[in-house]
C-alpha positions as CSV (number, residue, x, y, z in Angstrom):
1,X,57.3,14.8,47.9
2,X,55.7,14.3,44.7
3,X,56.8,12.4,41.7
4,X,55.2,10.8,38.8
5,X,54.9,7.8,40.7
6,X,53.1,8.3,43.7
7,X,50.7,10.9,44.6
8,X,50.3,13.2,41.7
9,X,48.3,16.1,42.1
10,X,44.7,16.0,41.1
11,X,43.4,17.3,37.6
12,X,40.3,18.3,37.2
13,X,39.9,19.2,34.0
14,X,39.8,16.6,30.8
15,X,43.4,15.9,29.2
16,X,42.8,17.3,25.8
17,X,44.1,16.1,23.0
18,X,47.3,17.7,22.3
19,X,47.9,16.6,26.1
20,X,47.6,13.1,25.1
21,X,49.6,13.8,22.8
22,X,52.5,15.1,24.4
23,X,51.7,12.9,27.2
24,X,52.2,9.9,24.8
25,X,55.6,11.1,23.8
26,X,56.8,12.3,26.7
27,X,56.1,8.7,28.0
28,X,57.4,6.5,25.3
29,X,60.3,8.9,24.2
30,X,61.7,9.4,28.2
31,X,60.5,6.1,30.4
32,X,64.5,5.1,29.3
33,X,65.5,8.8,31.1
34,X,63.3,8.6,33.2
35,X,64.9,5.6,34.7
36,X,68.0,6.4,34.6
37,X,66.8,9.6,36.6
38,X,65.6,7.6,39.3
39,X,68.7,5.4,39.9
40,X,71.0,8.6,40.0
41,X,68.4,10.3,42.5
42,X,67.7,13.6,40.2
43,X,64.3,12.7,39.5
44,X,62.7,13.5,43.4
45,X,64.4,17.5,42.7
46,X,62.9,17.4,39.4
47,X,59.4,17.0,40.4
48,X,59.8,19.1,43.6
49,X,58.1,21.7,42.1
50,X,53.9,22.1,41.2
51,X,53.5,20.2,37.7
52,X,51.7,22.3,35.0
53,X,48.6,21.8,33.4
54,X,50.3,19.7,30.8
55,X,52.3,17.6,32.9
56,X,49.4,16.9,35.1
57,X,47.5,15.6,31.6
58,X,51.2,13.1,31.6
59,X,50.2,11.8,35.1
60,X,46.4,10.7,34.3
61,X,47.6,9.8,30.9
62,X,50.3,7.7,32.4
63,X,47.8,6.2,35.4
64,X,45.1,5.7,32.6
65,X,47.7,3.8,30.4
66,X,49.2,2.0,33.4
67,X,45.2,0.7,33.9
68,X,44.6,-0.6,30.3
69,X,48.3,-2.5,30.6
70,X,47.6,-4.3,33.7
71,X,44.3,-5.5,32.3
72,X,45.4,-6.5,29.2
73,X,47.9,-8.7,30.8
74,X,46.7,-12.1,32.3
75,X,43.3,-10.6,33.0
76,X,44.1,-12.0,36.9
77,X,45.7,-14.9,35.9
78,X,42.8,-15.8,33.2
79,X,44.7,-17.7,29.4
80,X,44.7,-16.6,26.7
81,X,44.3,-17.6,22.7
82,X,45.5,-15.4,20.2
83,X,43.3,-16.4,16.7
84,X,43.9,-15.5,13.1
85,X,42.4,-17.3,10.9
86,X,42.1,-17.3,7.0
87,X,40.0,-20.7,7.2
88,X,37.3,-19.5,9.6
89,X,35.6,-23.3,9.5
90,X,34.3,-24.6,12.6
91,X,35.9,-21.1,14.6
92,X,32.6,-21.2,16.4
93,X,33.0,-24.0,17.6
94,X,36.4,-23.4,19.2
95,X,35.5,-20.5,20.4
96,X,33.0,-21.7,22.3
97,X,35.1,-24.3,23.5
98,X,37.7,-22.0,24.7
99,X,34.9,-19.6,26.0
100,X,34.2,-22.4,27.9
101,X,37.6,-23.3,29.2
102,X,37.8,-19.7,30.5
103,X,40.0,-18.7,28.0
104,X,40.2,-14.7,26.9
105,X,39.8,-14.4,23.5
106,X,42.5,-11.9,21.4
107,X,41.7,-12.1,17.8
108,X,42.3,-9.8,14.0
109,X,39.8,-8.2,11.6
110,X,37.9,-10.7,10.2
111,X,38.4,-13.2,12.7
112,X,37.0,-11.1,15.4
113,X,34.3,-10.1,13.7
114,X,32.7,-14.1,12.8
115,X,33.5,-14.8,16.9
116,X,31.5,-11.9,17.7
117,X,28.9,-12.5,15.1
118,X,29.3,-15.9,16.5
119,X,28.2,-14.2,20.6
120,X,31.9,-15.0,21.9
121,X,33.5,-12.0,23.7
122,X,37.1,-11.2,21.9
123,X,39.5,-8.8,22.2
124,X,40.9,-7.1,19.4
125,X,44.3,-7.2,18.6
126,X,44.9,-3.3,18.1
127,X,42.9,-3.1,21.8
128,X,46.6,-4.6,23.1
129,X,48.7,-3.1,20.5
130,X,47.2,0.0,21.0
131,X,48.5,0.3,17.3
132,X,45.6,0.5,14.3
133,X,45.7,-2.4,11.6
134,X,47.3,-1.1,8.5
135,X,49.2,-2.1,4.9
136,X,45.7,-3.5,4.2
137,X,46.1,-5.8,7.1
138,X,50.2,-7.0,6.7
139,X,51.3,-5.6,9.8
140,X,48.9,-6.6,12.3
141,X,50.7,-8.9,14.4
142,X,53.8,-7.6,14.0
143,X,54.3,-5.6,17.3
144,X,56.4,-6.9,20.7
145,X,53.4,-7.2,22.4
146,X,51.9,-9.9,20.6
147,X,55.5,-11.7,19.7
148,X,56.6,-11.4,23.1
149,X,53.5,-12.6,24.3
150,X,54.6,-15.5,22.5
151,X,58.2,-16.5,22.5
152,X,58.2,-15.6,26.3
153,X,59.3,-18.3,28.3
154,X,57.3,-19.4,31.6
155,X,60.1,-21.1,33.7
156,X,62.9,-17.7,32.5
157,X,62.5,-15.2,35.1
158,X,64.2,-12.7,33.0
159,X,61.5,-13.4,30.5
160,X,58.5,-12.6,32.7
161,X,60.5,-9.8,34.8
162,X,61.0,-8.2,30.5
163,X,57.1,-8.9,30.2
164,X,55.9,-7.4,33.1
165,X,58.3,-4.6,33.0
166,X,57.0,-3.7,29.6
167,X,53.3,-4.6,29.7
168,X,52.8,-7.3,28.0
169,X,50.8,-10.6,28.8
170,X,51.2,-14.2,27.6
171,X,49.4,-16.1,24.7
172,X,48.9,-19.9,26.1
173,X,47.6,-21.4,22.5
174,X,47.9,-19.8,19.1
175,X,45.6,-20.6,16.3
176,X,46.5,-19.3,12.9
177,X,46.3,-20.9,9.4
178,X,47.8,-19.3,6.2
179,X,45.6,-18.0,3.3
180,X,45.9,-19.8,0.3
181,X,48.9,-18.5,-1.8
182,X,48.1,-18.6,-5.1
183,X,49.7,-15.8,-7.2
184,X,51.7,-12.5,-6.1
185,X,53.3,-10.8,-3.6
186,X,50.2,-9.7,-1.9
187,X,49.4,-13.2,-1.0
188,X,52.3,-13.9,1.4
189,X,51.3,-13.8,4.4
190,X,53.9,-12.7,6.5
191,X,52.2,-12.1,9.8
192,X,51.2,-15.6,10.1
193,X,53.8,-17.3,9.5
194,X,55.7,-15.1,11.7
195,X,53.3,-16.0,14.3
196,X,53.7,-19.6,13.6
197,X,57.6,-20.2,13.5
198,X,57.4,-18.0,16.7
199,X,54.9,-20.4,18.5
200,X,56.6,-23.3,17.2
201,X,60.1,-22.2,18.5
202,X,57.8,-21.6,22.1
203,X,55.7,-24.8,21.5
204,X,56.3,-26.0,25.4
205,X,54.4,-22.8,26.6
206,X,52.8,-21.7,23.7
207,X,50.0,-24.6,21.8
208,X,50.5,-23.8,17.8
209,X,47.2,-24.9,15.9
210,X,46.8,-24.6,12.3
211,X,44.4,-27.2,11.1
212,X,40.9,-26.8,11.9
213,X,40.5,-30.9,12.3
214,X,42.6,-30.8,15.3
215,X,40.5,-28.7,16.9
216,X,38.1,-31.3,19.3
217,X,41.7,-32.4,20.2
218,X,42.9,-29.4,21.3
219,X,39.7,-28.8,23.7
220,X,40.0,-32.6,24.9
221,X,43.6,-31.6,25.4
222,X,42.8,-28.3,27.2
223,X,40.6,-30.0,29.7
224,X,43.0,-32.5,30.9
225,X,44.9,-31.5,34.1
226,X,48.6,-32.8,32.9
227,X,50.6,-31.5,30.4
228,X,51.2,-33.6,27.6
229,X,54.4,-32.8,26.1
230,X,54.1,-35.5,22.6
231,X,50.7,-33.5,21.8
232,X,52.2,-30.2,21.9
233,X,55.2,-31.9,19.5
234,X,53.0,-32.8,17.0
235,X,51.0,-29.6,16.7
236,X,54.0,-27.9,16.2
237,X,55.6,-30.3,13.4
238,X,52.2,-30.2,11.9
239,X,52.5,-26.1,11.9
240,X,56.0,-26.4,11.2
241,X,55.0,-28.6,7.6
242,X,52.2,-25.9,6.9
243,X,54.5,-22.9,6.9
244,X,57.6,-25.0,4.7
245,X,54.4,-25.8,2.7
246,X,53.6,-22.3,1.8
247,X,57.2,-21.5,1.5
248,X,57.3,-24.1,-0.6
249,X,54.3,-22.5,-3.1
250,X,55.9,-19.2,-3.0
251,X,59.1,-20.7,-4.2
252,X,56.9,-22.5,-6.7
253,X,55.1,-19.1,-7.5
254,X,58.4,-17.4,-7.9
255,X,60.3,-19.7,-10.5
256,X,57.0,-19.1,-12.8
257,X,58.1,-15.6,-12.8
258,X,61.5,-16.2,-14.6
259,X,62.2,-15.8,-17.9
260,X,63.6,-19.3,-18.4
261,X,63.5,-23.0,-17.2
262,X,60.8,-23.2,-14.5
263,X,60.3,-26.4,-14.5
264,X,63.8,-27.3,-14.0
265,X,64.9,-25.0,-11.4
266,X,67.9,-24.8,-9.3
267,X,65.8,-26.5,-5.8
268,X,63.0,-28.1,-5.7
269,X,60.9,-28.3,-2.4
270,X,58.1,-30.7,-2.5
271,X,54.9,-30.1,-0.1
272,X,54.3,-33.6,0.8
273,X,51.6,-34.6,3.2
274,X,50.6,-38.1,4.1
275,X,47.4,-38.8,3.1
276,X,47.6,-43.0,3.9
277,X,49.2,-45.9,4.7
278,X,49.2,-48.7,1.9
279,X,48.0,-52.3,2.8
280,X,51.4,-53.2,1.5
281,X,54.4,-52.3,-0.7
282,X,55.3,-53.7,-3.6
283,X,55.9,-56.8,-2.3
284,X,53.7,-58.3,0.4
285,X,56.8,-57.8,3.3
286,X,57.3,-54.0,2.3
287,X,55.8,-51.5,3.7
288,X,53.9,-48.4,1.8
289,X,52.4,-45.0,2.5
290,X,50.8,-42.9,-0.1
291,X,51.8,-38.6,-0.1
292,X,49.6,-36.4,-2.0
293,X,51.7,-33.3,-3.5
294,X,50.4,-30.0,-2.1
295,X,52.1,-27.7,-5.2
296,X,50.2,-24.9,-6.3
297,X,50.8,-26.2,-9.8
298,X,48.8,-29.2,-9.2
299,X,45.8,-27.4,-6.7
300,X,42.5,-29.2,-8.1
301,X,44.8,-31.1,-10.6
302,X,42.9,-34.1,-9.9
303,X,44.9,-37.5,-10.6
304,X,44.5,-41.1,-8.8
305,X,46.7,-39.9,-5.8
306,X,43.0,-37.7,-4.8
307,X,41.0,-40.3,-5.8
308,X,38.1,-41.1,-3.6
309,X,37.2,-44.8,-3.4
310,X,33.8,-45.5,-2.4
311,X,34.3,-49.4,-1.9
312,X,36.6,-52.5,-1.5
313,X,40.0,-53.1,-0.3
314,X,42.7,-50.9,1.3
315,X,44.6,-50.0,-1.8
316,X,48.0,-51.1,-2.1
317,X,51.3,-49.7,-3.6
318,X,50.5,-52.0,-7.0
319,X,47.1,-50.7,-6.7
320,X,48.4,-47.4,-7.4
321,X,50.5,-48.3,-9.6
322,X,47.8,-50.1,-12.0
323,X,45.4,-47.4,-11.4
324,X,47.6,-44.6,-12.4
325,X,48.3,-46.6,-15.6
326,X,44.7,-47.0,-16.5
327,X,43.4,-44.0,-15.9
328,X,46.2,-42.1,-17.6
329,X,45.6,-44.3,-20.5
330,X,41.5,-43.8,-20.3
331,X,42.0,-40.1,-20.1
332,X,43.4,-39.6,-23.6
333,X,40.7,-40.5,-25.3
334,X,37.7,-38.1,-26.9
335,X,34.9,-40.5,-27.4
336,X,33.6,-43.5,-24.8
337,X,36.8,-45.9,-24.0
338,X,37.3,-48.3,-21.9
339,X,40.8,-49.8,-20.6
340,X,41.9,-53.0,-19.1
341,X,45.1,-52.8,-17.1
342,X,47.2,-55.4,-15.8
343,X,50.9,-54.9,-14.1
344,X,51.1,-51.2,-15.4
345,X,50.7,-52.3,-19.1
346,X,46.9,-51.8,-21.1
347,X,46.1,-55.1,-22.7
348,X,42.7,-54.4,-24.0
349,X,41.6,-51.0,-25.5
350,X,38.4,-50.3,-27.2
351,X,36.6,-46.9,-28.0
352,X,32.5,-47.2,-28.9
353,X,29.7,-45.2,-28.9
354,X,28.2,-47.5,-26.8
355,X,30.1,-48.1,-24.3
356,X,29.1,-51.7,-23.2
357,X,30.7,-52.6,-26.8
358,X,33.4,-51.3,-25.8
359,X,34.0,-52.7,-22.7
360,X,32.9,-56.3,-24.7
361,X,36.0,-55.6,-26.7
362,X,38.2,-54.7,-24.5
363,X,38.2,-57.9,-22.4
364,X,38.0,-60.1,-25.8
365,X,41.5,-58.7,-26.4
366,X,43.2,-60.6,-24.2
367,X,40.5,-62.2,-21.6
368,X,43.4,-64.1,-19.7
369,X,44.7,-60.9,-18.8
370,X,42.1,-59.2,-18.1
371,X,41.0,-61.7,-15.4
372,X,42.2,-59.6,-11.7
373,X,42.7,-56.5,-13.8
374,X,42.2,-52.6,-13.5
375,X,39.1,-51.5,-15.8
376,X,38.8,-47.7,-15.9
377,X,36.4,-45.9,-18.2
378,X,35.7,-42.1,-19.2
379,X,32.1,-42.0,-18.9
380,X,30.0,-42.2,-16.2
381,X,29.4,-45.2,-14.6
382,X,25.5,-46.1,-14.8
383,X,23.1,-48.3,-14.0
384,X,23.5,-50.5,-17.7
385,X,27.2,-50.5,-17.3
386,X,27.4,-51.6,-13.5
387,X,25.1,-54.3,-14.5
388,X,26.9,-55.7,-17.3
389,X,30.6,-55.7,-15.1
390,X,28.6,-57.6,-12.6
391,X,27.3,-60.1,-14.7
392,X,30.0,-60.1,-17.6
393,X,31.3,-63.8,-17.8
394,X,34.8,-64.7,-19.1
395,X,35.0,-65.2,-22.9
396,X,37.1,-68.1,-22.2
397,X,35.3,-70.0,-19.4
398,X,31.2,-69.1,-19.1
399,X,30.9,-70.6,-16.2
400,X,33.2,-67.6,-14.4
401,X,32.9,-64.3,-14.4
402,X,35.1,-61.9,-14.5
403,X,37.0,-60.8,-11.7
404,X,38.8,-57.2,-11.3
405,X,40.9,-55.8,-8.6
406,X,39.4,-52.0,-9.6
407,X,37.3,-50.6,-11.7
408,X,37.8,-46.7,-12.2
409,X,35.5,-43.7,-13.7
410,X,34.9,-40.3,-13.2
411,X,31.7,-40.7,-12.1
412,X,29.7,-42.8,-11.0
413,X,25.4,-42.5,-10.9
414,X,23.3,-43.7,-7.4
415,X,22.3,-46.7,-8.7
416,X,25.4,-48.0,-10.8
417,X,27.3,-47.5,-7.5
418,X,25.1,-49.1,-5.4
419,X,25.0,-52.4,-8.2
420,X,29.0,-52.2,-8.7
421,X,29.2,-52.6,-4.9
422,X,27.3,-55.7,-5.4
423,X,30.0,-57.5,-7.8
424,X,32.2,-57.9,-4.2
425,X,32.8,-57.0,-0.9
426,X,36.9,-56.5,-2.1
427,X,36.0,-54.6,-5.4
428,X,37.8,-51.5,-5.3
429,X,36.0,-48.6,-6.7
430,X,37.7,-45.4,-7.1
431,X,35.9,-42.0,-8.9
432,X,39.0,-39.8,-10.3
433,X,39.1,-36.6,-11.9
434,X,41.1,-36.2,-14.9
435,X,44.8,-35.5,-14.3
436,X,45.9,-31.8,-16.2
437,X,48.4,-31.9,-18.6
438,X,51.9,-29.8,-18.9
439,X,52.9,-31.7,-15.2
440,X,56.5,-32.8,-14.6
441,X,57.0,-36.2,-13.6
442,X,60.1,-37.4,-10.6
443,X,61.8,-40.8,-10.5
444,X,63.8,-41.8,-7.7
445,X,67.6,-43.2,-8.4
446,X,69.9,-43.9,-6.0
447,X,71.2,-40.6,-5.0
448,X,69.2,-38.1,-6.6
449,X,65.8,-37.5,-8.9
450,X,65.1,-37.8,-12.4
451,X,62.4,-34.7,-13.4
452,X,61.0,-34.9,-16.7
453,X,58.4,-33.2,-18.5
454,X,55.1,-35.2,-19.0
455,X,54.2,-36.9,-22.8
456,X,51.7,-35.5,-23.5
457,X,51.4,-35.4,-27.1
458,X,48.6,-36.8,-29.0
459,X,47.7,-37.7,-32.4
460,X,46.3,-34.2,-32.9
461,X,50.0,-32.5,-32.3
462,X,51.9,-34.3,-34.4
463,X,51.7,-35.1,-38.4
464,X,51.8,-38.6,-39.4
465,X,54.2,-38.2,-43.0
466,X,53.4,-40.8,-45.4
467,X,56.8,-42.5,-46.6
468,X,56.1,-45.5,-48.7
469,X,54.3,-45.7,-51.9
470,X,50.6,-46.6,-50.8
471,X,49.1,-44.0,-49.0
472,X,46.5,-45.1,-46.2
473,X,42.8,-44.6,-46.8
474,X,41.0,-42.7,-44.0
475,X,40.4,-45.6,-41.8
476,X,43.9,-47.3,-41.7
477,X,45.0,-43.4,-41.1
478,X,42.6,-43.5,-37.6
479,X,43.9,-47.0,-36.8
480,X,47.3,-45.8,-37.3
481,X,46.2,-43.3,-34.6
482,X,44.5,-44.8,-32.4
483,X,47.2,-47.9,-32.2
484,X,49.9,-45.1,-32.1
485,X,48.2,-43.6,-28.9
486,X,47.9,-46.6,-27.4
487,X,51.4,-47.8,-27.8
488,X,52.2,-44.5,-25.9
489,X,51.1,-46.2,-22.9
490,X,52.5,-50.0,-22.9
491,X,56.4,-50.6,-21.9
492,X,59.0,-50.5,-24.4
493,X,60.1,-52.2,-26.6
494,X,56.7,-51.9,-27.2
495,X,54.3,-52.8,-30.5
496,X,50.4,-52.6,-30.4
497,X,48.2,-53.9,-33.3
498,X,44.3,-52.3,-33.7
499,X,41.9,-52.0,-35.8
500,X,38.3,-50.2,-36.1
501,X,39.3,-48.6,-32.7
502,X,40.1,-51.5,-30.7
503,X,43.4,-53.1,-29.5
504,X,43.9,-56.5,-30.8
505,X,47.3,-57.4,-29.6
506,X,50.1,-55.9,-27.9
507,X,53.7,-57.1,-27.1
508,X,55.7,-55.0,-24.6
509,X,58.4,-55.1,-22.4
510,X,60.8,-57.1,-24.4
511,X,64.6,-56.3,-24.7
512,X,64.1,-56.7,-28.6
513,X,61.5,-55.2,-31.0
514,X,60.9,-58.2,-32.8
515,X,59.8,-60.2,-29.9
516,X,57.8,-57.7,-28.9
517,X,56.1,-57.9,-32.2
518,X,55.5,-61.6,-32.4
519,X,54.0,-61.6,-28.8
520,X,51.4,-58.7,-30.4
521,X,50.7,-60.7,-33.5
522,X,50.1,-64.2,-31.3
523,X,47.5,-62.0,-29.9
524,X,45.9,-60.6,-32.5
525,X,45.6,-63.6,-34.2
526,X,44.0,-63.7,-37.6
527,X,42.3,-60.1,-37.0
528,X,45.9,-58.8,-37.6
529,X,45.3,-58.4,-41.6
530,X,44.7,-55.2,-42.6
531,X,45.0,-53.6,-39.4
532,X,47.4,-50.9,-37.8
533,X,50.6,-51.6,-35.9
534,X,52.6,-49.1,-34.0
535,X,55.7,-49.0,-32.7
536,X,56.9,-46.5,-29.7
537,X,60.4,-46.4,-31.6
538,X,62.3,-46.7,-35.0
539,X,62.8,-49.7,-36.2
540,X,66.7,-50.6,-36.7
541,X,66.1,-53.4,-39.3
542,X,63.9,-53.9,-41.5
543,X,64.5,-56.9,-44.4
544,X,64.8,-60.0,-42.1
545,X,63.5,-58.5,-39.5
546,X,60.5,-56.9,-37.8
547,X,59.2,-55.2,-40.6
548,X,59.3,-57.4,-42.7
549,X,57.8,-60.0,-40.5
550,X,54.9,-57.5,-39.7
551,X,54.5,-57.0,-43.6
552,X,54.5,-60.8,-44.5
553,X,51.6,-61.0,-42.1
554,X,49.2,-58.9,-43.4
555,X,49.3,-55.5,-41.4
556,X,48.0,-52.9,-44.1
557,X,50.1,-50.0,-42.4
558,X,52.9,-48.9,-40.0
559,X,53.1,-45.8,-37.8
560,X,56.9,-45.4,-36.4
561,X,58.6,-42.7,-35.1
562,X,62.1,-42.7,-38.0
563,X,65.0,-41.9,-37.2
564,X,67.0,-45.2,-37.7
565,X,69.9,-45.2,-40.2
566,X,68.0,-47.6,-42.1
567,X,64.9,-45.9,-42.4
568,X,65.6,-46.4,-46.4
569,X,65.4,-49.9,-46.2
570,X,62.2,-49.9,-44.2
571,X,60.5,-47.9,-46.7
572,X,61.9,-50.6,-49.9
573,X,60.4,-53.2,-47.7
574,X,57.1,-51.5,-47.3
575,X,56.8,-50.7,-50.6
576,X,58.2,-54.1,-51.4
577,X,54.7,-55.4,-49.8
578,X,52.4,-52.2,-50.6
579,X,52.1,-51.5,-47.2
580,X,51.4,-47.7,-45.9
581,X,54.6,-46.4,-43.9
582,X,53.9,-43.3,-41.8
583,X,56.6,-41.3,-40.0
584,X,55.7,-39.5,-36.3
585,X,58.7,-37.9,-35.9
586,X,58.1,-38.5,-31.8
587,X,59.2,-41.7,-30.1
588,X,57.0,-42.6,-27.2
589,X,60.1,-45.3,-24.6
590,X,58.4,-46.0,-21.5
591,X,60.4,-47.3,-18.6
């Protein structure tokens, strides 16, 4: 007796293609009746009779199909990786490795075309799905037998009894990473991280790779005879953090879109990854780590946290810390400026044309300071300049010269590095790329976060309004700048005193104004007549007080934000002395 499962009749002529056609259907839209017509024994009286021409095309069709399936299975028991890769770096090399392994190879569009380029045999995906690529390549994947291949469990015999009933093989490893989302819909890559959560949920029989530097690992890995159930964990956390990364950019992406408040939105996922471990915290008994923020937002945004350091120490949490204040500070300025650093706070500040002035001045501001402190600079650092931080001895002691925890620069020429390394073995030497403005800033409280926009206003955004009597000439109106931009940096209460572009004095960090002031003008010493102080907020007396104590020692003009309810008799008392009063309207508190 014949049926369509044993002994069809031979065909001798080609199936053409409207009997592929129908064969196709007949199969996929009637294997379900077709079963069911075996169980309740109609199907042997069905195909009692002679098939016609077009059934006969069913049967080869069918036997052809039933061919291609069992090879596309476990190729005799052969594993196999199923690659998709938007990063394509060092593919050859895993391929080869796999190649190597024995591994079959099942691969997309562009992937399969670099392993072939590469002379590694691969299948392509469309060759098991029997399904064409399509939506400009967003349903590729996206078939049962590629997910089933997947999520199948090994030690489930309902699972492989579904597999094999069906056609479909196993995927042993799975190597995908996500294309870059930058902007719009069309960069989500669905079929990925589909892929990923799928192999993540199998990770036990299924190995999820997504970062190309794990790949010698995964080969090491492949070659060992045991199992080792802790690597296939942490591929899979490490898959799992890539796709809540991307969802986390598309989130990102998405709140740019609305109409209002994206940088307060109603959640906030971070992309965190660990980049290090600190040498300590902030004390020498806690410990540290350092995260670098994977946002969209800040992609290339530069910063300390991507800093690459080319010499010294393991940095510490402080490190950071200082660093971050320096170079934040360093960054606002337009011509060649160099800062000195120390607990956060900028005690010397000097802007020259020629930048070895400037560093000069900086230290001379407070050289006790400036002893174990953060130096950062916005030039380049060159051969003149490496020189002169080597040999630079401290103003107050010739015999010793200056030490610094870190010196920081955008840049750095062959030979100034190669000197600077010279200065000491600990010297911490860190090239940075300026940080971009318009970036929200997080504070942790107990509980929750604090999210604030960045300051990022400079002298050139706001209008300094002349209160008093005197106006400033054109000079005290730049030292009234320059002292007000640096002020924006130190701790509040905080007062800064410059002159000619260069700090002279600064008191910070006090609970009162006034004794902020005084610890500025012990600094500056003598050099305080005639110059510029600033003050990051209003001050709430004036006669008596602060400004007239600033007045009665010789500062030539005042920059304050306003906006006390004695703002009158600040402006009596500077006229009282014929000193300039200007008004920023913007109060620059640091905490």
């Amino acid at each position: 007796m014949n049926s369509l499962y044993h002994s069809p009749a031979p065909v001798t002529a080609s199936v053409t293609n409207a009997t592929a056609l129908s064969a196709r259907c007949f199969i996929y839209c009637h294997r379900r009746r077709l079963k069911h017509a075996v169980q309740d024994h109609i199907l042997p009286s069905f195909v009692a009779r002679p098939l016609s021409p077009v059934m006969s095309g069913v049967v080869r069709v069918r036997a052809q199909m039933e061919t291609e399936v069992s090879s596309s299975l476990s190729c005799g028991g052969q594993k196999r990786a199923l690659i998709s890769l938007s990063n394509k770096r060092d593919l050859a090399f895993l391929g080869r490795g796999l190649q190597g392994l024995g591994y079959a190879m099942v691969s997309t569009g562009g992937t399969s075309s670099a392993l072939e380029e590469a002379g590694i045999s691969v299948t392509k995906v469309e060759e098991i799905t029997h399904f064409p690529e399509m939506l400009d390549g967003c349903a590729t994947t996206l078939q049962p037998k590629i997910h089933g291949g997947i999520l199948a469990c090994r030690d489930h015999s309902d699972h492989m009894d579904s597999l094999s009933r069906h056609g479909i093989g196993t995927f042993d490893i799975l190597v995908v990473n996500l294309y870059n989302f930058e902007d719009g819909i069309e960069n989500i890559n669905s079929d990925g991280h589909t892929l990923i959560c799928d192999a993540v949920k199998n990770h036990t029989n299924a190995l999820v790779v997504v970062d190309h530097d794990d790949y010698p690992a995964v080969l090491d890995f492949l070659k060992g005879k045991q199992d080792d159930q802790n690597f296939r964990d942490k591929l899979a956390l490490k898959a799992f953090r890539h796709v809540a990364s991307y969802e986390s950019a598309i989130l990102e992406w998405r709140w740019k879109q609305t109409e209002n408040g994206y940088k307060f939105p109603p959640s906030l996922m971070m992309p965190l990854s660990l980049k290090s471990s600190l040498r300590c915290g902030e004390n020498s008994h806690q410990k540290a780590a350092l995260y670098i923020d994977k946002s969209i937002s800040l992609a290339n945004a530069g910063g300390i946290a991507n800093a690459i350091q080319h010499h010294g120490k393991e940095m510490s949490y402080n490190n950071y810390l200082d660093a971050e204040a320096a170079w934040n500070c360093v960054s606002e300025f337009k011509n060649p400026t160099c800062v000195i650093v120390k607990h956060t706070n900028p005690c010397g500040v000097a802007s020259r044309q020629d930048i070895l002035e400037a560093y000069r001045l900086a230290v001379k501001a407070d050289p006790v300071s400036a002893y174990g402190s953060i130096v950062a600079f916005n030039t380049t650092m060159n051969e003149d300049l490496a020189k002169e931080l080597r040999e630079y001895m401290s103003p107050i002691d010739t015999t010793k010269p200056m030490f610094y925890e870190i010196v920081v620069a955008p840049g750095y020429t062959e030979k100034g590095l190669e000197i600077l390394k010279g200065k000491s073995k600990d010297l911490r030497i860190l090239e940075v790329k300026k940080s971009e403005k318009g970036v929200v800033s997080f504070r942790r409280i107990s509980g929750g976060w604090l999210v604030q926009e960045s300051d990022d206003l400079t002298p050139d955004d706001i209008k300094f309004s002349v209160m008093s009597e005197r106006v400033p000439e054109e000079t005290e109106l730049h030292d009234a700048e320059f002292a007000w931009l640096c002020v924006k940096h130190v701790k509040s209460n905080a007062i800064v005193i410059a002159k000619n572009n260069c700090m002279l004095g600064m008191g910070n960090g006090q609970p009162n104004r006034r004794e902020s002031l005084r610890i500025a003008f012990r600094k500056a010493g003598e050099a305080a007549k005639g110059a510029a102080l600033a003050s990051d907020a209003f001050f709430p007396f004036a006669l008596n007080d602060a400004v007239e104590e600033a007045c009665k020692n010789g500062i030539g003009v005042i920059a304050q934000p306003g906006g006390s309810k004695r703002d009158g008799e600040t402006v009596d008392c500077c006229n009282k002395y014929g000193v300039s009063l200007l008004f920023t309207g913007v109060r620059h508190f640091s905490h």
